[in-house]
N, C-alpha and C positions, 0 to 999 in steps of 0.2 A: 504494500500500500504506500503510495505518496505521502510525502508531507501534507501537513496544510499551509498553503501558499498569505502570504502576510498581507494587507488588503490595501496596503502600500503602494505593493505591484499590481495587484489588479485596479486600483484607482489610477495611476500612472499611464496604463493602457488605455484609458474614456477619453474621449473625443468628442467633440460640439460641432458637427457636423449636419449640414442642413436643418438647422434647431433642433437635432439627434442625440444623444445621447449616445456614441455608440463604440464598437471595439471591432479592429480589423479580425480578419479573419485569420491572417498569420499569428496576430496577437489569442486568437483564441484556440488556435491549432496547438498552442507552445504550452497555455495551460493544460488542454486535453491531451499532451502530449502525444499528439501525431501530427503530420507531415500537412500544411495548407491544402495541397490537393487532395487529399484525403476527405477533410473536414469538408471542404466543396462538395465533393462528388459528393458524400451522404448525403449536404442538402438538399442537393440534384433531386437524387435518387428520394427524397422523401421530402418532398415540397408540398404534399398534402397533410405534413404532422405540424408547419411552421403557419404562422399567422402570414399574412400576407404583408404587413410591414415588418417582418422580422429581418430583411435585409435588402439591400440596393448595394448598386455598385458604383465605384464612385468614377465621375466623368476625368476628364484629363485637368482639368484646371483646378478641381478639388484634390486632384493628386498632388499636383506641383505645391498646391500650398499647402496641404501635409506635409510635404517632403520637406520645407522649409522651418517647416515649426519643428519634427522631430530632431533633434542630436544625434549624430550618426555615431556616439558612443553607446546608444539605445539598441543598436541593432543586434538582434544575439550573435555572437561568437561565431568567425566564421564567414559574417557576410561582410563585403567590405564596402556595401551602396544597397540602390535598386536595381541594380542591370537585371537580378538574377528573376527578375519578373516576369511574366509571358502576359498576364492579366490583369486588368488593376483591380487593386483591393473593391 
């Protein structure tokens, strides 16, 4: 069993996004501990267990100014930017 995670970290991850309250998907893949596409695909695969605003993706101009706001000391271990992206959050 996991630890329990300090609510530090989970607050650190929330975002104010389109008057949203909300947490990337990478950021929730890394609590759940599995791989971003991973966590995608299950919501894929089960989009009738989710509310219908339970997620949106974000446009290219709401990325850039994420990009800007987070510290790229933030990013886990490993990555050394976004290049490694295919999709936006």
């Amino acid at each position: 069993m996991k630890g329990l995670i300090p609510i530090e970290s989970i607050e650190n991850k929330i975002y104010l996004i389109r008057g949203q309250k909300v947490m990337l998907d990478r950021d929730l893949a890394e609590l759940y501990w599995v791989k971003t596409f991973v966590l995608n695909q299950a919501v894929k695969r089960n989009q009738g267990r989710f509310p219908v605003d339970f997620m949106f993706q974000l446009n290219r101009e709401e990325f850039a100014i994420l990009k800007s706001q987070i510290v790229m000391s933030s990013l886990p271990a490993g990555m050394t930017g976004w290049g490694g992206r295919r999709t936006l959050p």
